[in-house]
N, C-alpha and C positions, 0 to 999 in steps of 0.2 A: 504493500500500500504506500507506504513511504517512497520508495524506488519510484512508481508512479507517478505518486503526487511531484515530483523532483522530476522529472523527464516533460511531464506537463507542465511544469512553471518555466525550465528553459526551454521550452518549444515556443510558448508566449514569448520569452524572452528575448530570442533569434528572429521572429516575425515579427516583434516588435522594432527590433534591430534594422530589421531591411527595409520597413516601413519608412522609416527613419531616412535611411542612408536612400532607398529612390526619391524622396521628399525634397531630398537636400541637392539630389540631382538633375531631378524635374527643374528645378529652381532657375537650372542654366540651358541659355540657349545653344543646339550645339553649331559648328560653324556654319558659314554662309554657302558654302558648296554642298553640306547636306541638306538641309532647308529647302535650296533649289532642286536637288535632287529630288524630293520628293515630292514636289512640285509638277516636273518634267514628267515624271514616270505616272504620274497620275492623270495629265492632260496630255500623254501617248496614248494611255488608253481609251481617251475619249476621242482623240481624233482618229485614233486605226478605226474605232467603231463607225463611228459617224464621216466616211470620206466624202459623202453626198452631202455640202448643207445645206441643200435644199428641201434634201427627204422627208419627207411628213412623219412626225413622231403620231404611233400608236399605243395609245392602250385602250382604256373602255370604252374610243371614242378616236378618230383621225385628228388632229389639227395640226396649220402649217409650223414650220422651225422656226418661226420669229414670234412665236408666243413669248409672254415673259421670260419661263423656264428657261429656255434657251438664251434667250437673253442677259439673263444672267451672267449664264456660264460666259460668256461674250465679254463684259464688264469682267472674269477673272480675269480672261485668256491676255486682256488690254494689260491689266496692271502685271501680268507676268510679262510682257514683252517689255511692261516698263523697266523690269529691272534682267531682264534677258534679249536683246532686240531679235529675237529671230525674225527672219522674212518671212518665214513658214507662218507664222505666227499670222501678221498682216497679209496676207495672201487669201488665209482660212477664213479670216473674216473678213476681205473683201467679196471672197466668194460668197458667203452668205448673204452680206449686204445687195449684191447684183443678184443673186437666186430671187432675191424676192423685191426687185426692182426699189432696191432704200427704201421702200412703204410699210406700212403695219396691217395688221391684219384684219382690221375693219376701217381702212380708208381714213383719209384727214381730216375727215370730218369729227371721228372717235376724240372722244373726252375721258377714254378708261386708261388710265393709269398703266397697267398690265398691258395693255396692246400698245403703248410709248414708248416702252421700257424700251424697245430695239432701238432706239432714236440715240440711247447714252453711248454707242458704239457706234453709228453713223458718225456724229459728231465728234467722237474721236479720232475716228479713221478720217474725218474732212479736217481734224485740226493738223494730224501728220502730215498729208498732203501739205498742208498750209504752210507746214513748216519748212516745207522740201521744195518751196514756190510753186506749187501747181496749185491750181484752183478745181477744185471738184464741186461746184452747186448743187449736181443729182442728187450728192451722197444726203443732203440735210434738209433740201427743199420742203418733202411730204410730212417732216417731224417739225418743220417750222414754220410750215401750212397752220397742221394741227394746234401747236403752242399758241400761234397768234391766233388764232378763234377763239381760244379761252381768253385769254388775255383782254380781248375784244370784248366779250361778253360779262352780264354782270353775276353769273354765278360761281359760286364759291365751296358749294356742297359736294362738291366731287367725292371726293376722298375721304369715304367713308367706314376706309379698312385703314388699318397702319402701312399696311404693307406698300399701301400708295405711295407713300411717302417717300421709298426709296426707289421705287422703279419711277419716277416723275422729278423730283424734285432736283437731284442733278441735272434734270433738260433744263427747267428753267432756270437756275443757273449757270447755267454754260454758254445758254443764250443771251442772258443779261449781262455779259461778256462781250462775249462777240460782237454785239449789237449794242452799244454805248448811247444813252439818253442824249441826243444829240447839244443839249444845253448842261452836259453834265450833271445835271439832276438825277433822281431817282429813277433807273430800271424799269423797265415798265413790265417785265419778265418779272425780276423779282421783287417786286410789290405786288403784283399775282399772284406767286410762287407764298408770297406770307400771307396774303390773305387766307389762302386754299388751307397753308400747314395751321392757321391757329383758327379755320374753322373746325377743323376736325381734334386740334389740342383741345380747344374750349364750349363747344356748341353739341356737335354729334353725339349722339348716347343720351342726351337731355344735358348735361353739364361738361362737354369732350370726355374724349377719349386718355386722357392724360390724369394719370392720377399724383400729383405733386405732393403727397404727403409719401408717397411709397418711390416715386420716381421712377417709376414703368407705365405704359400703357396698357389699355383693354385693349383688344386687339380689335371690336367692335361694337354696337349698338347689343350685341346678343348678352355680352360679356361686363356689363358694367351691373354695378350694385342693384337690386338683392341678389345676383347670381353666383354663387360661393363653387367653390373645390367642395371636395371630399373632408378636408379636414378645416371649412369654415373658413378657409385664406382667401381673395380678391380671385382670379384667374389671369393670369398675365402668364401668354404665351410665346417661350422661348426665342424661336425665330421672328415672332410678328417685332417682340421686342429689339433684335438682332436685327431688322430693316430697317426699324428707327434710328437705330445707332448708325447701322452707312447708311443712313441718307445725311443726318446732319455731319457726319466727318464729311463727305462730298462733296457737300455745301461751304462746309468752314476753309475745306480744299481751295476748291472754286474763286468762292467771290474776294472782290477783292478787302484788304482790311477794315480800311473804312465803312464797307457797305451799310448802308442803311440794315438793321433788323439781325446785323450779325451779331449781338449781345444776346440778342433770344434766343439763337440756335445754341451759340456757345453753353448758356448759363442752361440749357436742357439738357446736351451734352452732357455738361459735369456732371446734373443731379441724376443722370440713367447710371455715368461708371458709379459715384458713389453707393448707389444702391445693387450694383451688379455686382461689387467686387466682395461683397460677403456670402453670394450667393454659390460660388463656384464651391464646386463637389472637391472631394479630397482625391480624387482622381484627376481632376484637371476640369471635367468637364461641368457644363451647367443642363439641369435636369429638363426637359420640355414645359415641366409646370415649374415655374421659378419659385413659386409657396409654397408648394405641395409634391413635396418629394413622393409621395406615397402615390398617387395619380399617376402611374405609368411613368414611374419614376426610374434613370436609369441613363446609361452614354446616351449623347447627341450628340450630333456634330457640327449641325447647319449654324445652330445658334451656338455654339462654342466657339465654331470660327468665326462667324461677325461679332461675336463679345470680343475675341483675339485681337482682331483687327482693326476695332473703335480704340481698344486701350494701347496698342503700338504706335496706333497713329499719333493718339495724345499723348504717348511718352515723346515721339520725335519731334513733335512741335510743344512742346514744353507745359501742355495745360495740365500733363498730371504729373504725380509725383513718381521718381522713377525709382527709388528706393522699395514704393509701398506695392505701386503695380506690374513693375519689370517680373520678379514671381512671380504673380499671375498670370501673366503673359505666358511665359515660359513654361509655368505648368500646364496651361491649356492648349499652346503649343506640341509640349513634345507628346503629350494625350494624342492628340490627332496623326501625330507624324506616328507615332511606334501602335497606335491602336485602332486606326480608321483606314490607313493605307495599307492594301495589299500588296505582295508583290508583284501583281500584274497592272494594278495601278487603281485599283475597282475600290472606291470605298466603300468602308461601313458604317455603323451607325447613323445612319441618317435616313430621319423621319420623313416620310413623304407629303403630297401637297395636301393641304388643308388649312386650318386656323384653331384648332386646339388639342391638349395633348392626345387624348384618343386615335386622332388621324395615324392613319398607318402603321398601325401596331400590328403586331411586337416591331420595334426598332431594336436589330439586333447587327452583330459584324458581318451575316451572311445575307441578309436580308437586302432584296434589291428594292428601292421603292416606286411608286408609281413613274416618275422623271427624276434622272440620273442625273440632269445638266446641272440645274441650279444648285446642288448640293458640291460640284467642283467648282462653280463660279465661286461662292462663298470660304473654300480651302483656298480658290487660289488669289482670292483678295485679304485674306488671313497671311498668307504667307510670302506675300509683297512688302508687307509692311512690317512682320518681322523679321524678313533680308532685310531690311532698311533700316529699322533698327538695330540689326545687330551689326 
């Protein structure tokens, strides 16, 4: 019995030992050539899949590759060439911009968010150009069709989900760029662009979508108070929370400093990482239900790399503190690199489309989910920013 009890308590002991000692190793990023490495090896295997980007993705249902999904992944593939310039790279997605004639998938006249979202990659691909002297108009014309018809118009309720916010709100700032108030004044992009975000911060849901006492969002009108978890917490869901955060890093990217209204992105910003950065699991990752670990509680990925990626961005431009968020970073980082990448490049853990935890379960390492795109866009804009960090 003794012998036992005694083999039992250093068994504890050694597992507590290595708990310990991965903890301390998690902590650091490892070099800049691995990082990338598994970057590469994971958007090889999305492009040997997909050589056609034109191909209509299926599953319960046909729709063309310039749905958000895809678009996404679009927005990784960019910020990997930021810090990799491959030509393959801008090649793939000029291909897909010409496959589907630079337009969206319900014409310029669409006010949906989700059917814009291809527009943040047009306009990247027209600002390279830009930079290289050539002028490319096709590439931005139907996405800056569609902008300026909101713009135009006096409504404001669009964005009705969070997730709007990051497939959209990069365009108009990127436009209110490009396109300079001709008196110097205020954007006429981005005073549409805040209108639309602090209708949906302060009005939608009956009082917005933004709950400032916790520093997360509802993810929609379904999801705001009396609506509880399981265990009586708010519902504020992973990813939805994870588009909020890139759209305002995007934004704070974008405009320039002075901008009108960029103290409101910032000061949202802050209050999301402060409330995010206690929420990260002891494995690196953060749970789908950010209150309710017991709610199909367990890895993600999607939302681990945009938390990743909101807090490297704000360690390299100096709004957070790098002592307190660098580990976190680091641990949600090498989570993803040593737990979600296979070696063929196929990730796992990541939830499929929907808008709260339930969607797509079980979210497990083997588990493929409905669309495979947006969950590599979100690694590989995670993993842009901690090459860049590090």
């Amino acid at each position: 019995m003794k012998i036992h009890f005694l083999f039992v308590n250093r068994l504890i002991f050694t597992s507590l030992l290595l708990a310990i000692t991965l903890v301390g190793t998690a902590q650091k990023l490892p070099a800049k050539k691995e990082i990338l490495a598994k970057m590469t090896v994971a958007n090889n295997y999305f492009m040997a899949k997909w050589p056609d980007t034109g191909k209509e993705i299926v599953t319960n249902r046909t729709r063309p590759s310039h749905i958000w999904t895809r678009a996404v992944y679009y927005e990784g593939l960019m910020a990997l060439h930021g810090i990799d310039s491959q030509k393959r790279y801008v090649d793939y997605a000029v291909d897909w911009g010409q496959k589907h004639n630079w337009g969206m998938r319900s014409g310029i006249k669409t006010r949906n968010a989700d059917d814009q979202c291809c527009g943040q990659t047009y306009i990247d691909l027209y600002l390279l150009e830009q930079r290289a002297g050539r002028d490319q108009p096709t590439y931005i014309h139907d996405i800056k069709a569609s902008i300026d018809s909101m713009v135009a118009s006096p409504k404001v309720d669009d964005w009705h989900w969070i997730d709007a916010l990051q497939m959209a709100m990069p365009i108009f700032a990127q436009l209110g760029v490009l396109y300079k108030h001709r008196n110097d004044g205020p954007s006429a992009y981005h005073e549409k662009m805040y209108a639309l975000y602090m209708y949906s911060k302060t009005k939608h849901g009956g009082n917005g979508l933004y709950n400032q006492a916790d520093g997360l969002w509802w993810r929609d009108k379904d999801f705001v108070p009396p609506y509880k978890e399981p265990n009586g917490e708010d519902c504020y869901w992973s990813r939805g929370n994870g588009w909020v955060v890139a759209a305002l890093v995007k934004v704070l990217e974008i405009m320039p400093k002075d901008a009108p209204h960029r103290a409101e992105y910032q000061q949202t910003y802050l209050e999301m990482m402060r409330a995010l950065a206690p929420l990260q699991r002891t494995d690196g990752y953060w749970n789908v239900s950010l209150h309710d670990p017991t709610n199909y509680g367990g890895k993600e990925m999607t939302g681990t790399a945009l938390f990743v990626y909101g807090m490297a961005w704000g360690i390299r431009n100096g709004l957070l503190d790098k002592k307190q968020y660098a580990p976190i970073v680091a641990k949600g980082w090498n989570a993803m690199a040593t737990e979600s990448v296979d070696p063929t490049g196929q990730l796992g853990w990541v939830q499929g489309t929907g808008k709260e935890p339930k969607e797509g379960q079980p979210v497990t390492y083997t588990s493929i989910p409905d669309f495979e795109d947006y969950g590599l866009g979100c690694f590989l804009l995670a993993g842009s920013e901690v090459y860049k960090l590090k």
